[in-house]
Structures are given as structure tokens and as C-alpha cells.
C-alpha positions in Angstrom: 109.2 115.4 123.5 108.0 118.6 122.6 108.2 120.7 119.3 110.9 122.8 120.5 112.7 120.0 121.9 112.9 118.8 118.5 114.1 121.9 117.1 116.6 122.9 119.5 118.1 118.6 120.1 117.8 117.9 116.6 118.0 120.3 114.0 119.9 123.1 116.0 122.5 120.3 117.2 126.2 120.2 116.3 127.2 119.2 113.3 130.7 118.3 112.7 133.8 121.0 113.2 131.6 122.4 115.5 129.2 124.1 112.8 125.2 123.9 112.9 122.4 125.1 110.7 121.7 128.6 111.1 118.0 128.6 111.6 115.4 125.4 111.8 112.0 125.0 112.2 108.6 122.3 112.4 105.5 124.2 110.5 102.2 123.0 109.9 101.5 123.1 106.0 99.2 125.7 106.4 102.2 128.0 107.9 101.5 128.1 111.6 104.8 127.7 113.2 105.4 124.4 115.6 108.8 125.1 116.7 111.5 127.4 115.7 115.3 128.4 116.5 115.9 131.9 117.6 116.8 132.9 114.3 114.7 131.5 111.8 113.1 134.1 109.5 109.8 135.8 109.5 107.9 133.7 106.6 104.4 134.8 105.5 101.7 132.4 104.5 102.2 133.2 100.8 105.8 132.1 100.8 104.4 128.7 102.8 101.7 128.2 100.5 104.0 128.7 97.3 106.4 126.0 99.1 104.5 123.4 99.8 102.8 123.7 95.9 105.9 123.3 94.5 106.0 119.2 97.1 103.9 118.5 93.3 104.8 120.9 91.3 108.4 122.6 91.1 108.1 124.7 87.9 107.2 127.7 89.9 110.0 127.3 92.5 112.6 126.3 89.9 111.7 130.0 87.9 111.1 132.0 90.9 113.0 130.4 93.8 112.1 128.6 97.1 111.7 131.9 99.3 111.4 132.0 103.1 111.5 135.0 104.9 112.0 137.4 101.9 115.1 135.3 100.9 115.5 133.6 97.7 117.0 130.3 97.5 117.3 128.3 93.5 116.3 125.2 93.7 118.8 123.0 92.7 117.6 119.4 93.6 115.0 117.2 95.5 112.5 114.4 95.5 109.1 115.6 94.1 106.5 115.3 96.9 109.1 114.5 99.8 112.0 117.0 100.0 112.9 120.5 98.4 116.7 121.9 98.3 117.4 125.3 97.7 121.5 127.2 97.3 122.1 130.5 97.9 125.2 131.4 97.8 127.5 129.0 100.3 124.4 128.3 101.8 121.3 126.4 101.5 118.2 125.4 102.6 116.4 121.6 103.1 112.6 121.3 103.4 111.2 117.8 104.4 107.3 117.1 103.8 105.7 115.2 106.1 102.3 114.2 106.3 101.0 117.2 108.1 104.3 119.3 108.8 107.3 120.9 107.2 110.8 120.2 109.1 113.0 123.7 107.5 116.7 123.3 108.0 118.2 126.8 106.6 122.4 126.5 107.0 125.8 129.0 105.9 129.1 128.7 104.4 131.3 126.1 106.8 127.8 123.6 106.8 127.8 121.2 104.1 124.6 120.7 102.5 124.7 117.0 102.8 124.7 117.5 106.8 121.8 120.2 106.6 120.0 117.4 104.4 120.7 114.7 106.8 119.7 116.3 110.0 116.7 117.8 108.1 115.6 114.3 106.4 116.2 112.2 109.6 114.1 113.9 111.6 111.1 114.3 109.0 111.5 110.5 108.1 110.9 109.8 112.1 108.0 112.4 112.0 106.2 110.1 109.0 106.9 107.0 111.0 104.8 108.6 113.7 102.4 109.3 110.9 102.6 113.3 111.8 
């Protein structure tokens, strides 16, 4: 299966009530893009780099925000070294660490955050299984 496979059967997939997450993407942790939906944002490396400190450290993302594509997200929950959460507004954002890769599910108002973080989670727990 290939990255975008991933992307567009498992992250971009429909959730219940017919909703899905608005954008999705598989990085490398040094930024360069796997996979991605049509309409993930433009991220720069600064905004990767600051994300995938804060896996160990979340002071600086819990003060300034988890920001992807210029938008700012508060943190609000996680697991340190394994997954970041991030709210804005009705929306969200859930960031899985694997290994090697970040799996980004960014969803709206109408998604529940515990389906973005399912979907998100799922497929970022199989990608540490494969040990990617």
C-alpha cells in the first residue's frame, strides 16, 4: 500500500454521520511530506521541527501553540513522546509519533475529536508495529 493510499483509505475515510477530517497527512520528522490530502496546509520546517520537540518537551507548544500551516492550535492533551492534541475552536488537530513519521489528522466542527484521535492513533500504532 502506498503513502497516499494510506492517507486517502485511512485518515481521509468516513467517519460517522458522514463527516471526515478535513486535512491528513504521513511526514517524515524531518518535514518532508509522505502523503497528503488535497487540503492539508502548507507547513514549513520550522513549524515541523517545533512539533516534533515538543514529542519531549511540551512547554513551548503548551505557551505558544502547536502550529501547522500558520494555524495555531492550544494544546490541550496528549501522551508525552507518543501523541500531541491541539483545539482550535470546534476543531482540532491529532499528531501521532511514530518511529520515523508523523501521521497529522487536522478535523472541523461536526468531527468529534475522539474520532479524529482514533483514526489518527490507529493508523500510527500499525505504522510502529511495522517499525516505520
Amino acid at each position: 500500500m502506498s503513502w497516499q493510499e494510506f492517507v486517502d483509505g485511512q485518515l481521509m475515510m468516513e467517519l460517522t454521520h458522514g463527516k471526515h477530517l478535513s486535512a491528513a497527512a504521513i511526514m517524515g520528522q524531518d518535514g518532508n511530506i509522505w502523503a497528503q490530502s488535497e487540503t492539508f496546509p502548507a507547513v514549513t520546517p520550522e513549524e515541523i521541527e517545533n512539533i516534533v520537540k515538543g514529542f519531549n518537551d511540551s512547554d513551548e507548544l503548551a505557551q505558544h501553540g502547536v502550529i501547522l500551516g500558520g494555524n495555531k492550535y492550544m494544546l490541550i492533551q496528549g501522551e508525552p513522546g507518543q501523541v500531541i492534541r491541539g483545539k482550535k475552536g470546534q476543531g482540532g488537530v491529532t499528531i501521532k509519533k511514530t518511529s520515523a513519521a508523523l501521521v497529522i489528522g487536522i478535523y472541523d466542527e461536526g468531527v468529534q475529536p475522539s474520532e479524529c484521535n482514533i483514526v489518527v492513533e490507529k493508523l500510527g500504532d500499525y505504522l510502529i508495529e511495522q517499525c516505520i
